[in-house]
C-alpha positions as CSV (number, residue, x, y, z in Angstrom):
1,X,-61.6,23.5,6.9
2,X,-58.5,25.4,5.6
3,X,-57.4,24.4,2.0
4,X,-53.9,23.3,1.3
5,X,-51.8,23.6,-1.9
6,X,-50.9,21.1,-4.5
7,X,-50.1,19.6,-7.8
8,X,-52.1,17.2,-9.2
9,X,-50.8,14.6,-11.5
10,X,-52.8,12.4,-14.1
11,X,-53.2,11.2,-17.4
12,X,-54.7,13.5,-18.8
13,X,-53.1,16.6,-16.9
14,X,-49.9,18.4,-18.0
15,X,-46.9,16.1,-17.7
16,X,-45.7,19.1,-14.9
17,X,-48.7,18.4,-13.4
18,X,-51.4,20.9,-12.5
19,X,-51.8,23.2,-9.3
20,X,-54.5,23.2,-7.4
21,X,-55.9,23.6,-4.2
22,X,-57.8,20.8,-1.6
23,X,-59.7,20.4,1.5
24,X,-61.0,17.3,3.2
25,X,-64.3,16.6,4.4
26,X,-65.6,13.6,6.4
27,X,-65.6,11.0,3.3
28,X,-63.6,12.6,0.8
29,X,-60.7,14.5,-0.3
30,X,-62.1,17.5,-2.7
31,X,-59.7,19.0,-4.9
32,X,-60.7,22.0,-7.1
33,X,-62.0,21.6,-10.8
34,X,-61.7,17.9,-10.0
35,X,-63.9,14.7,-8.9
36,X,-64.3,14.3,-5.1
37,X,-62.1,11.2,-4.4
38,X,-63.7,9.0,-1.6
39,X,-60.9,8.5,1.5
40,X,-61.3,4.6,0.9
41,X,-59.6,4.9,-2.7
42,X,-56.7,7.1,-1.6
43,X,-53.1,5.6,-0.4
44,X,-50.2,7.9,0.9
45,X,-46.7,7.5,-0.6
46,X,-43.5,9.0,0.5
47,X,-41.4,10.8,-2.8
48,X,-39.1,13.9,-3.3
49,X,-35.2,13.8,-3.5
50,X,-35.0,13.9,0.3
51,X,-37.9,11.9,0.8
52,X,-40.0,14.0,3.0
53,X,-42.9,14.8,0.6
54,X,-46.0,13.8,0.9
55,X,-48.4,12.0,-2.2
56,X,-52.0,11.2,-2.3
57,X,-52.8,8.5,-4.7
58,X,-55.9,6.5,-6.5
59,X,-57.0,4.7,-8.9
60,X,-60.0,6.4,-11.3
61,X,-63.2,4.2,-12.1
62,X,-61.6,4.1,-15.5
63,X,-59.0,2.4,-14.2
64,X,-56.6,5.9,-14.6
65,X,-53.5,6.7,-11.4
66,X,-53.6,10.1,-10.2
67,X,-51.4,11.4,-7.6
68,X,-51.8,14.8,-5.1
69,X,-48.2,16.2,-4.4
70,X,-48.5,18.6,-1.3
71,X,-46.7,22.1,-2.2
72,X,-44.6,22.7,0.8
73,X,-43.9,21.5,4.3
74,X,-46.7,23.8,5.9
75,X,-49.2,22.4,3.7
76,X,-48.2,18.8,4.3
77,X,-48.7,19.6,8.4
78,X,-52.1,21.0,7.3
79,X,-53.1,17.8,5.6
80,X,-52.1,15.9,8.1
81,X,-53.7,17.5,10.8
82,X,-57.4,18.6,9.1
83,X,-57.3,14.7,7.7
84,X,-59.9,12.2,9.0
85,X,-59.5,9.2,11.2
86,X,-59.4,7.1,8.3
87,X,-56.3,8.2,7.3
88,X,-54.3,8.2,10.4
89,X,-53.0,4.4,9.8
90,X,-51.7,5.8,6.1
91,X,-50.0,8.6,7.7
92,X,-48.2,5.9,10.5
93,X,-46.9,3.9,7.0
94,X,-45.7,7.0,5.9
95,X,-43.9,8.2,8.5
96,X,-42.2,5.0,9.2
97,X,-41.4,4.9,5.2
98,X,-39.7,8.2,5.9
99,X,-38.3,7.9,8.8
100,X,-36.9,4.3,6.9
101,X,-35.8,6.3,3.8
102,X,-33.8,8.6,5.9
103,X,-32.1,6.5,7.7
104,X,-30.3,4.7,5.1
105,X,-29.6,7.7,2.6
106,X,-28.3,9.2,6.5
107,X,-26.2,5.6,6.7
108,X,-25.1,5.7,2.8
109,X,-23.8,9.1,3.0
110,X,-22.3,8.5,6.3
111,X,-20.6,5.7,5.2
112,X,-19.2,7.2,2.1
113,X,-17.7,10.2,4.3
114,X,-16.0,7.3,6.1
115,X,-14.4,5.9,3.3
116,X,-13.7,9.3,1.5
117,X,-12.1,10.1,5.3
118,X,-10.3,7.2,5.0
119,X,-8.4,7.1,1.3
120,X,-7.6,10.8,2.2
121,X,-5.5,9.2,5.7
122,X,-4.3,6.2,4.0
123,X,-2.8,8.6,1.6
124,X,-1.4,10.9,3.9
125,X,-0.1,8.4,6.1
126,X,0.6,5.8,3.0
127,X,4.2,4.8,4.6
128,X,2.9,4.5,7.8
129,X,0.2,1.9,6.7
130,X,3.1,0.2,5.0
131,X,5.2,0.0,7.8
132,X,2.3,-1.1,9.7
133,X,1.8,-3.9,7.1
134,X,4.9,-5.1,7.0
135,X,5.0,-5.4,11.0
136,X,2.5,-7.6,10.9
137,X,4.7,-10.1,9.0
138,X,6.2,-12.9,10.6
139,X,10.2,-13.9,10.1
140,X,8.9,-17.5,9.6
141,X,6.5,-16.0,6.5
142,X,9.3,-13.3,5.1
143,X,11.5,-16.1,4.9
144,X,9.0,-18.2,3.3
145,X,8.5,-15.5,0.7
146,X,12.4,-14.9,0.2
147,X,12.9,-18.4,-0.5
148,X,9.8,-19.0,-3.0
149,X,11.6,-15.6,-4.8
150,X,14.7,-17.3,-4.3
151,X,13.6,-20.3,-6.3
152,X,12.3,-18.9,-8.7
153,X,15.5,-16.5,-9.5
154,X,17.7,-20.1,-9.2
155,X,16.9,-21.0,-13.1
156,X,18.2,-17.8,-14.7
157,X,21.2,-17.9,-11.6
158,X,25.0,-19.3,-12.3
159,X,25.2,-20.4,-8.9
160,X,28.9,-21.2,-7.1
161,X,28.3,-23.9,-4.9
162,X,32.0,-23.6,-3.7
163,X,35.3,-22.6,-3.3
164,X,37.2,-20.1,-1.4
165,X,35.4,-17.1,-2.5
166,X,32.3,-18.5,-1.1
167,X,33.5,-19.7,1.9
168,X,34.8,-16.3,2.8
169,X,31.3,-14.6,1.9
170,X,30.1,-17.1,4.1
171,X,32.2,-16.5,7.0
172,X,32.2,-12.6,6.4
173,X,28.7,-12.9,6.9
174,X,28.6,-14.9,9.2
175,X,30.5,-12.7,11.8
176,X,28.0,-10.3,11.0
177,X,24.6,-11.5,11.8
178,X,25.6,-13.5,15.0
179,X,22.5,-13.8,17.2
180,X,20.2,-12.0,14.7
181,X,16.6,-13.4,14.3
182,X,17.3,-14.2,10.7
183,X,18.5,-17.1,9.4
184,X,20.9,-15.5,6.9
185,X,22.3,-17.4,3.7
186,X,24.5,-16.6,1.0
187,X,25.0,-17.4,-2.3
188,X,27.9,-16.1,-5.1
189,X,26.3,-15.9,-8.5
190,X,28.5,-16.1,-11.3
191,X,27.9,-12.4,-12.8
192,X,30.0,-10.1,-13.9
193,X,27.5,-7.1,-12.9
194,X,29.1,-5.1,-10.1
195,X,26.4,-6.2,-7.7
196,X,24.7,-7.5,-4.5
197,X,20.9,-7.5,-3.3
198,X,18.9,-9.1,-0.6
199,X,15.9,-10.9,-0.7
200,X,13.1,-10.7,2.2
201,X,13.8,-13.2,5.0
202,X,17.8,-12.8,5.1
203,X,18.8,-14.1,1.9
204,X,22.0,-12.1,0.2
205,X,23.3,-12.9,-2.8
206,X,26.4,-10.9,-4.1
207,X,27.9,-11.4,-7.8
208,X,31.3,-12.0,-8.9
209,X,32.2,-9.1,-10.2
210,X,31.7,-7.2,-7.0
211,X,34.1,-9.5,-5.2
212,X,36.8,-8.4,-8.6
213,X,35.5,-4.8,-7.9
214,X,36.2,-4.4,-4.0
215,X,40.1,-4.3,-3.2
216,X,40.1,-5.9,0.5
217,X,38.0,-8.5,2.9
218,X,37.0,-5.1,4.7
219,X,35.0,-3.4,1.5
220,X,33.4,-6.9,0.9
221,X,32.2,-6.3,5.0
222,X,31.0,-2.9,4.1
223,X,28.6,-4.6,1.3
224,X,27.6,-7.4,3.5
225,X,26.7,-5.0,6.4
226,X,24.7,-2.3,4.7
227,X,22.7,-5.6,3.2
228,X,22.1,-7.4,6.4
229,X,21.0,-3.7,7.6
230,X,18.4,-4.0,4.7
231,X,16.9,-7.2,5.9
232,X,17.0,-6.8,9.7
233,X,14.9,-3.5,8.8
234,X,13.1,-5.5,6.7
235,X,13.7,-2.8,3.9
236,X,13.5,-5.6,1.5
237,X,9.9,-6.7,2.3
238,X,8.5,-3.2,2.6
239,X,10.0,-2.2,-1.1
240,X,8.1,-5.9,-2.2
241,X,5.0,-4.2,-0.7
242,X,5.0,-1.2,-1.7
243,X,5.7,-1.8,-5.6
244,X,3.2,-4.4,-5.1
245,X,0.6,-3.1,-3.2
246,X,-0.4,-3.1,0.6
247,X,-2.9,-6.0,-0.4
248,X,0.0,-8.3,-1.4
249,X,1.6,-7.7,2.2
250,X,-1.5,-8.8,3.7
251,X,-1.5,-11.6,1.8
252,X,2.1,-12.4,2.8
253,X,0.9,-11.4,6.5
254,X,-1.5,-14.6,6.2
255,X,1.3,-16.6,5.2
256,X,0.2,-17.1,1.5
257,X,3.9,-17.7,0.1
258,X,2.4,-18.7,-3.1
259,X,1.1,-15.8,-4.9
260,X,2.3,-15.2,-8.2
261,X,6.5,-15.2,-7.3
262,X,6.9,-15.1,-10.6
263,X,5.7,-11.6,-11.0
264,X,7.4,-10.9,-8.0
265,X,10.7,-11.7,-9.6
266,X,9.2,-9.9,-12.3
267,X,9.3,-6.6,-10.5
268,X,12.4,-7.2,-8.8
269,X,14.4,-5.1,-11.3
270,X,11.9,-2.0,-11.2
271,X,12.6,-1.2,-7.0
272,X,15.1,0.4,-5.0
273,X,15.4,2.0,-1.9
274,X,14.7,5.1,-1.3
275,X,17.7,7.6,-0.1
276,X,16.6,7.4,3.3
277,X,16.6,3.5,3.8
278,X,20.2,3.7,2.1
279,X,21.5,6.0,4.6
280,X,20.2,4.3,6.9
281,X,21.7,1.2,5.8
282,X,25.0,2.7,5.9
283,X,24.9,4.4,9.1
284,X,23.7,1.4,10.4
285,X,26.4,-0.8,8.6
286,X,28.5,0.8,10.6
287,X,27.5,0.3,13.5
288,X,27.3,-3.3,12.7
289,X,31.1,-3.4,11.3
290,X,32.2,-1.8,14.7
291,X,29.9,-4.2,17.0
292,X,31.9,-6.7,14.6
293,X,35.2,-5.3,15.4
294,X,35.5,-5.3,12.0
295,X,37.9,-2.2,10.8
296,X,34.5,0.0,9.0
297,X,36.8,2.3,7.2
298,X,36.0,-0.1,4.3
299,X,32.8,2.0,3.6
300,X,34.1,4.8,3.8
301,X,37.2,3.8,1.2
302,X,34.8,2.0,-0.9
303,X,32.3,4.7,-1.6
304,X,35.5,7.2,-2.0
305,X,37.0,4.9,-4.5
306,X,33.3,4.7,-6.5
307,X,33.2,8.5,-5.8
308,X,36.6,9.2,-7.9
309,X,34.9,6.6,-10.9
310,X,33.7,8.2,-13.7
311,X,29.7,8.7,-13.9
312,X,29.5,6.5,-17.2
313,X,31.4,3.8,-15.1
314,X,29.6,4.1,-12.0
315,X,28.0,0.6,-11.2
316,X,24.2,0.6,-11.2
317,X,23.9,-0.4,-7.5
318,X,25.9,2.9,-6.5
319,X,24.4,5.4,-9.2
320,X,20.3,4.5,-8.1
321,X,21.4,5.3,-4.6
322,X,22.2,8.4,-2.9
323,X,24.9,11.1,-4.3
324,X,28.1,8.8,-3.3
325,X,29.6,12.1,-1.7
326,X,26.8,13.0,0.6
327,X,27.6,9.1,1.7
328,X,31.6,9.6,2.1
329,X,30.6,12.7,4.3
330,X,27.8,10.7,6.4
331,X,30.1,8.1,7.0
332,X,33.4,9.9,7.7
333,X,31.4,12.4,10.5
334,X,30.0,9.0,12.0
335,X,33.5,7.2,12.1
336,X,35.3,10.4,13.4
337,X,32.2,10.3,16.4
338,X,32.2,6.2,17.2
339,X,36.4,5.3,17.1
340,X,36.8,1.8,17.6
341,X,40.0,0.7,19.0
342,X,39.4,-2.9,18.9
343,X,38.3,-2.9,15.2
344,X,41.2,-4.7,13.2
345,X,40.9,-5.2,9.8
346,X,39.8,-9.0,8.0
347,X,43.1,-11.0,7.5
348,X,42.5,-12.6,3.9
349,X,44.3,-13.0,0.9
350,X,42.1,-10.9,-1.7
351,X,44.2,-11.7,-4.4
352,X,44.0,-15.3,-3.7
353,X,40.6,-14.6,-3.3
354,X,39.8,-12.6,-6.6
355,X,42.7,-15.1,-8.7
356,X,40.1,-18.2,-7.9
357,X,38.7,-20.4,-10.9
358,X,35.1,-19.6,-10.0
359,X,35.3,-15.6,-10.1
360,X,38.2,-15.0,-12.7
361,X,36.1,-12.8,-15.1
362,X,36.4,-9.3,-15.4
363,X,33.7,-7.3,-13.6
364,X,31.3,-5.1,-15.7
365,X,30.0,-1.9,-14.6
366,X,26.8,-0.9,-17.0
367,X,23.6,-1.5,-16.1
368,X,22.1,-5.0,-14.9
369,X,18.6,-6.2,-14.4
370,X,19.8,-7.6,-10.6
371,X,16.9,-7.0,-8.1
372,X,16.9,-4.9,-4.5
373,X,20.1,-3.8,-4.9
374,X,23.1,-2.0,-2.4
C-alpha cells in the first residue's frame, strides 16, 4: 500500500510534533520509527480551524495519548481509502462530526453577516425605522404617554385653571383641531419664558409670557397651529423616541405608559425638532390657519417681528429653530400662492387679554428649561 504523510504527536515527541510517514496493513496502522498500533486501539477525531482534518488517536500500554495528524487533503483521501473495514464506522462518525462542525460555524458566520447587514441598514435608514416605530403607536397609547409626562411636569407647573386668557387659548384651539383624531387640551402655565411646547397625544401647554409677547389673537393662532401641526405629525412622539431610543418606542408601541416618565421629563429640555419638522410645521400651520379661516398673516408678522429682535433677545423657542428669515420667506411665498378671501382676523380684545390678573408679568426672553418647544 501507498504511504501517506503525517505528524505525529506524543509525550514524548516534540511539542510541534514529529513528521512521519504511515501505511496500513490488515491489523495495524504502521507508522515509521514507531510501534505498530493495532486498528482496535485507534479512534478518528475531527480538528483544524476549519475542521476538515483528520486525527488518529490511542492510548499506549503505558497508559500515554498519541495522535496521527494527516498532512494534507490528498493524504487524508489516501487514508481513507487504503484503510481497512474496521475502520469504516470511525470514518462515518467523522464525517458526520464534520459535516456537524460545518454546519454551525456555516450558521454562526451566516448569522453574524445578517446582523452586521442589518446595523449597517438600520443605520442608513435610522429615520425610517423611527418613523416606522412611531407608526406603530396607537393615539390611545400616545395619549397615554402624554399624560403620564403631563403629570409628572404638573408638580414643578404654576398652572391657571381659569380666566379669560385661558378661555381664549381654549377656544383658539379649539377652532383649530375640529374633527382631528386627537383629543387636544390646553393648559396656561404661569411662566414668564416666552414659550409653548407640546406633549405626545395632543397636549399643548403655552406660558404667559408668550401670550404678553404676541401682539394679536391672530399671532397666538399662528403658535397654536404650528403646535397642533407637531402633534397631528406626531413630531412630538418621534423626538421622545429618538432621544430615547427606538426600544423605548416599542415599548410605548405595547402600551407600557409606565416606564420611567420621570426620565422622560428628564430629557424633555435636551430635544428639539429638527429644521425640517419646523418647516413643516409652519407650512402646514398654514394651511391649518386658512382651513380655519383664520387671517394666517399672523405667522408671517410674528416671525418678522422676532426677525427685527436682537439675537441676545431672541426667545429660546425661536433661536433652536430654523434661521427666522428663511421662515418669513417660506411663509410669505406660501401666502402669496394660497390667498384666502374668507380668512378674517380673531375679534378679541388682546389688551384685555394681556391686562388679566393671571398673566400680568412681564415676559422674559433668555433661555428656559421648557420641553418640545415651537
Amino acid at each position: 500500500m501507498s504511504q501517506f504523510k503525517g505528524v505525529l504527536y506524543g509525550a514524548d515527541l516534540p511539542l510541534a510534533g514529529s513528521n512521519r510517514t504511515a501505511r496500513f496493513t490488515s491489523v495495524s496502522l504502521k507508522i515509521d520509527d514507531f510501534d505498530d498500533i493495532n486498528l482496535k486501539l485507534l479512534t478518528v477525531r475531527v480538528g483544524g480551524f476549519d475542521h476538515n482534518q483528520l486525527f488518529f488517536h490511542w492510548e499506549a500500554a503505558d497508559k500515554s495519548h498519541y495522535s496521527f495528524q494527516l498532512a494534507s487533503v490528498v493524504d487524508t483521501k489516501m487514508a481513507i481509502a487504503q484503510a481497512p473495514d474496521i475502520l469504516t464506522p470511525h470514518f462515518r462518525i467523522w464525517h458526520k462530526r464534520r459535516f456537524s462542525i460545518s454546519s454551525v460555524w456555516t450558521t454562526l458566520l451566516t448569522a453574524i453577516t445578517i446582523i452586521a447587514f442589518a446595523c449597517i441598514l438600520f443605520w442608513w435608514k435610522y429615520d425610517e425605522v423611527i418613523s416606522w416605530v412611531t407608526s406603530q403607536v396607537t393615539i390611545e397609547n400616545e395619549q397615554k404617554l402624554g399624560a403620564s409626562i403631563f403629570e409628572q411636569m404638573k408638580a414643578d407647573a404654576d398652572i391657571v385653571d381659569d380666566g379669560l386668557p385661558l378661555e381664549t387659548l381654549r377656544a383658539i384651539g379649539g377652532r383649530l383641531t375640529v374633527g382631528s383624531d386627537y383629543d387636544f387640551q390646553w393648559y396656561l402655565v404661569e411662566d414668564p419664558q416666552i414659550n409653548a411646547y407640546a406633549l405626545p397625544g395632543g397636549i399643548v401647554i403655552v406660558n404667559t409670557g408668550l401670550i404678553l409677547a404676541v401682539e394679536h389673537a391672530d399671532e397666538l393662532a399662528a403658535v397654536l397651529a404650528h403646535e397642533v401641526q407637531h402633534v397631528e405629525q406626531r413630531h412630538s412622539l418621534k423626538s421622545l423616541i429618538n432621544s430615547l431610543g427606538w426600544a423605548t418606542g416599542m415599548v410605548i408601541l405595547l402600551g407600557d405608559i409606565n416606564i420611567s416618565t420621570a426620565v422622560i421629563v428628564h430629557q424633555l429640555g435636551n430635544m428639539y425638532f429638527s429644521r425640517d419638522k419646523e418647516n413643516e410645521a409652519d407650512q402646514l400651520g398654514v394651511k391649518l390657519l386658512i382651513a380655519a379661516d383664520i387671517n394666517p398673516s399672523g405667522m408671517l408678522q410674528l416671525m418678522q417681528r422676532l426677525e427685527g429682535e436682537s439675537r441676545a433677545d431672541i426667545p429660546e423657542w425661536i433661536s433652536s429653530h430654523p434661521t427666522t428669515s428663511d421662515r418669513v420667506e417660506r411663509i410669505t411665498q406660501q401666502l402669496a400662492e394660497n390667498p384666502c378671501d374668507s380668512c378674517q382676523s380673531l375679534d378679541y380684545d388682546w389688551g384685555k387679554i394681556t391686562s388679566h390678573k393671571t398673566i400680568a408679568t412681564e415676559p422674559t426672553k433668555g433661555s428656559t428649561d421648557s420641553a418640545i418647544v415651537l
